[in-house]
Structures are given as C-alpha cells and as structure tokens.
DSSP file (Angstrom, degrees, kcal/mol; ACC not computed):
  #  RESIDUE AA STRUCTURE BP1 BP2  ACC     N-H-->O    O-->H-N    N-H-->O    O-->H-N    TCO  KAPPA ALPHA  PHI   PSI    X-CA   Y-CA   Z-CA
    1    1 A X              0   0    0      0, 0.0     2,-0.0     0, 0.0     3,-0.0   0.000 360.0 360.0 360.0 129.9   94.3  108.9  115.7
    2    2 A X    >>  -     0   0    0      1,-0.1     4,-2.4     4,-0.0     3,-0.6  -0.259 360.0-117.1 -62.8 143.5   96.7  106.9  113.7
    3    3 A X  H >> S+     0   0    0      2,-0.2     3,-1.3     1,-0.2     4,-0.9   0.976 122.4  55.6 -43.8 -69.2  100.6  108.3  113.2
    4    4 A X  H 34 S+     0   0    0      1,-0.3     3,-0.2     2,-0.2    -1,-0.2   0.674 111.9  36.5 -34.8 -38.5   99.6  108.4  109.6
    5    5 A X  H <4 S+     0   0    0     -3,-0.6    -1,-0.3     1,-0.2    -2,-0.2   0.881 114.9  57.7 -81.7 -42.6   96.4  110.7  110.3
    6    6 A X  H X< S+     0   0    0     -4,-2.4     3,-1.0    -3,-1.3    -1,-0.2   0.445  84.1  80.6-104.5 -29.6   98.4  112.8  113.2
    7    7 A X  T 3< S+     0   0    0     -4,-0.9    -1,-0.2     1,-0.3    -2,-0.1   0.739  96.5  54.1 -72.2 -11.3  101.6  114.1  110.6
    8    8 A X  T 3  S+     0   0    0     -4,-0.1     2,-0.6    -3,-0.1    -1,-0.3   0.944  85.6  90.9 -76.4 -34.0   99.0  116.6  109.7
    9    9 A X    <   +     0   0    0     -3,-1.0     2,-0.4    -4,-0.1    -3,-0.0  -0.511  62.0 148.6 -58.7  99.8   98.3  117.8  113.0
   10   10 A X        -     0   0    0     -2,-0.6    -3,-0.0     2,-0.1    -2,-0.0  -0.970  54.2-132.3-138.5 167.8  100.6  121.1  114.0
   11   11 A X        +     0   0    0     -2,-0.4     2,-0.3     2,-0.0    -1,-0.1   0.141  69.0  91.1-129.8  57.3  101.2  123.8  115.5
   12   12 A X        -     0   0    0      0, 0.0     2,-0.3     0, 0.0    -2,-0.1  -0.765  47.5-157.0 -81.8 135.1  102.8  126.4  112.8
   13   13 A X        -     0   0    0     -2,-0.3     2,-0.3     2,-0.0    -2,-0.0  -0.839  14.6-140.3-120.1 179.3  101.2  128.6  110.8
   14   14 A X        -     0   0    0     -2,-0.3     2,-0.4     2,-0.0     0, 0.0  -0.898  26.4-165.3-121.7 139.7  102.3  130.2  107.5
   15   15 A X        -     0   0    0     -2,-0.3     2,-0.6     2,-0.0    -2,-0.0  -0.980   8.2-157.2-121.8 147.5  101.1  134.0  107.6
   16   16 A X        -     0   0    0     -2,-0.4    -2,-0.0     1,-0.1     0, 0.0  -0.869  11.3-176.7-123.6 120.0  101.2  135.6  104.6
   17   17 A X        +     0   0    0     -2,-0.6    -1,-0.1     2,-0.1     2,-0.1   0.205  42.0 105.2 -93.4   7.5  101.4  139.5  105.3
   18   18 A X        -     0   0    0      1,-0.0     2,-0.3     0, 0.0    -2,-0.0  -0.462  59.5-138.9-102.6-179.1  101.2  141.1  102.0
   19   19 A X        -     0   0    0     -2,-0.1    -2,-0.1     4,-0.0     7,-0.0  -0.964  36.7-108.7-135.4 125.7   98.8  142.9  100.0
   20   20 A X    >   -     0   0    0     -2,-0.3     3,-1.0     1,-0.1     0, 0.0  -0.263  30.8-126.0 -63.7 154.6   98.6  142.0   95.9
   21   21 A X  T 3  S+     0   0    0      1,-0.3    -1,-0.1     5,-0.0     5,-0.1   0.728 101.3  76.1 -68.5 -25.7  100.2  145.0   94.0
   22   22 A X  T 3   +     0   0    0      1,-0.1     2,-0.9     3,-0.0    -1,-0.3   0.309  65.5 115.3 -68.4  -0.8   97.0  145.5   91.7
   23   23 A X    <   -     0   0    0     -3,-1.0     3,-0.1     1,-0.1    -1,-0.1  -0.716  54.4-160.5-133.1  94.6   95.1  147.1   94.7
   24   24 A X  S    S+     0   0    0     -2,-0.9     2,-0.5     1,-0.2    -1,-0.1   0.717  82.2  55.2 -37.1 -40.8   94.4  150.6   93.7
   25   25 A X  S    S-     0   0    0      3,-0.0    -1,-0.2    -3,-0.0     3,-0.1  -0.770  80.6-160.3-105.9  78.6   93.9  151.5   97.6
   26   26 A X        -     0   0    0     -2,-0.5     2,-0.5     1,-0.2    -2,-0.0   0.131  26.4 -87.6 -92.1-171.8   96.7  150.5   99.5
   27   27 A X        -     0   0    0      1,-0.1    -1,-0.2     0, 0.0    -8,-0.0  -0.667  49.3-105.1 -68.6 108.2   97.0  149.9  103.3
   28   28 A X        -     0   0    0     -2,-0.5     2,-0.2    -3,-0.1    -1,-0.1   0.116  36.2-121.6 -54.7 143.2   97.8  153.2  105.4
   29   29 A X        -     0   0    0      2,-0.0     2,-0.3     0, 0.0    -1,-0.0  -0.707  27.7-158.0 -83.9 127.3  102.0  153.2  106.7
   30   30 A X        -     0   0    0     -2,-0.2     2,-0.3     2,-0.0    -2,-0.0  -0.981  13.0-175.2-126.3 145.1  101.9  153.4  110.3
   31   31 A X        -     0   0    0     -2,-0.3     2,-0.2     0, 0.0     3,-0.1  -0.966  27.3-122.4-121.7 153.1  105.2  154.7  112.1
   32   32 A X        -     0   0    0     -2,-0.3    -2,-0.0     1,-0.2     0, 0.0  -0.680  41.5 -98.6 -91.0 148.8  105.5  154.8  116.0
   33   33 A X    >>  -     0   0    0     -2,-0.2     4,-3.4     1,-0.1     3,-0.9   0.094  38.4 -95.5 -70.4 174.6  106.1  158.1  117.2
   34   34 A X  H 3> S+     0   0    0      1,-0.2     4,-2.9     2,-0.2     5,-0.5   0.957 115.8  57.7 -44.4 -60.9  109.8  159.3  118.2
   35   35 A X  H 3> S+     0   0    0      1,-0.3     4,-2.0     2,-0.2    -1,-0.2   0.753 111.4  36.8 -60.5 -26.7  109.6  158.7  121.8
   36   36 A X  H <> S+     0   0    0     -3,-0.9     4,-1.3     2,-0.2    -1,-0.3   0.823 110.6  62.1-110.1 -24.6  108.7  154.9  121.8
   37   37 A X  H  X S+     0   0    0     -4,-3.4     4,-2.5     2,-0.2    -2,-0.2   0.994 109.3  43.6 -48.1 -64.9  111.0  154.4  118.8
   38   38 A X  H  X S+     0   0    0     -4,-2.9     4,-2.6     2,-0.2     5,-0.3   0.990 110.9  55.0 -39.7 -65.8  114.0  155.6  121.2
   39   39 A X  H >X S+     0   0    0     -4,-2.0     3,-1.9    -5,-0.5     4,-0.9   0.792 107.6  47.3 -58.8 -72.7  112.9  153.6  124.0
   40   40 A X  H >< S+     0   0    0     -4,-1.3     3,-1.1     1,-0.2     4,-0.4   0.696 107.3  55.3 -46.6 -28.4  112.9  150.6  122.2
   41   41 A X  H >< S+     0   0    0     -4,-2.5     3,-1.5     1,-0.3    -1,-0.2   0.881 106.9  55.2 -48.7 -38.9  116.4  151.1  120.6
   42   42 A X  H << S+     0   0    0     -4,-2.6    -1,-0.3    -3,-1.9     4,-0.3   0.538 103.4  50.2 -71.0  -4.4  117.8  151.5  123.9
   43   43 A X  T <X S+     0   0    0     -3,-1.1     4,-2.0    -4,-0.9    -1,-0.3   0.605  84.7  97.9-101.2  -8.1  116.7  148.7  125.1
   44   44 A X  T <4>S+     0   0    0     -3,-1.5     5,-3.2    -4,-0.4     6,-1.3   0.446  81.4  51.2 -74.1   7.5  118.1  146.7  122.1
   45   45 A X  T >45S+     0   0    0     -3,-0.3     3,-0.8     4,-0.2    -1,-0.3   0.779 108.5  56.6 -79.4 -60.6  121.3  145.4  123.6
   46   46 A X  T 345S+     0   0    0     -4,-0.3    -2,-0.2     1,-0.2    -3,-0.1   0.907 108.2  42.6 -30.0 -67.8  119.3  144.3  126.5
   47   47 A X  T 3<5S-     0   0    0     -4,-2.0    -1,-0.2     1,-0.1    -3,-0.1   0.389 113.1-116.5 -72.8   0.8  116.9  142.1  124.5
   48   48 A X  T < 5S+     0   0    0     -3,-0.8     3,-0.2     1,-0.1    -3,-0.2   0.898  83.7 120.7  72.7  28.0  119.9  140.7  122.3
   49   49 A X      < +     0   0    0     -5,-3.2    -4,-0.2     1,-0.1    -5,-0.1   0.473  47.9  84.5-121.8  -4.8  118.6  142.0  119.4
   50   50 A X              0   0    0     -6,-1.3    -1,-0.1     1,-0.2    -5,-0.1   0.533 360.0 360.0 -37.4 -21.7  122.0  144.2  118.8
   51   51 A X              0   0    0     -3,-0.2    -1,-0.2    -6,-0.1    -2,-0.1   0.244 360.0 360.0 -98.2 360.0  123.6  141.0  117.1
C-alpha cells in the first residue's frame, strides 16, 4: 500500500453517544447503586483521577 493510500488507515474512532432530541422514547438513566459509587470514589486519589 502506497503512503498516499495508508494516511487513511487508523486506529481512532469517533463515537458519537447521543440520542437526537426528537425521540419521543428516550433511553432509560441508569445510576450505580450507593455502595459501588463509594468504592469508586475512594479509590479516586489512587487512580489519579482527584486532579
């Protein structure tokens, strides 16, 4: 495969997570219960994500 043909080639994607607004029936909200919501907070210093 030529450079030219190859610039095409990756490995990113684009996700697009939404849902159009017209859509009478939307997607159910999910929440994680209490308990695993707490463990992951505590941990969030740990993981660096504190910042």
């Amino acid at each position: 495969m030529s450079e030219d043909e190859n610039k095409f080639i990756t490995s990113r994607i684009v996700m697009d997570a939404t849902f159009p607004f017209e859509w009478q029936r939307k997607p159910p909200i999910v929440n994680m219960n209490e308990e695993v919501t707490e463990r992951i907070k505590s941990r969030w210093e740990e993981l660096g994500l504190d910042k």
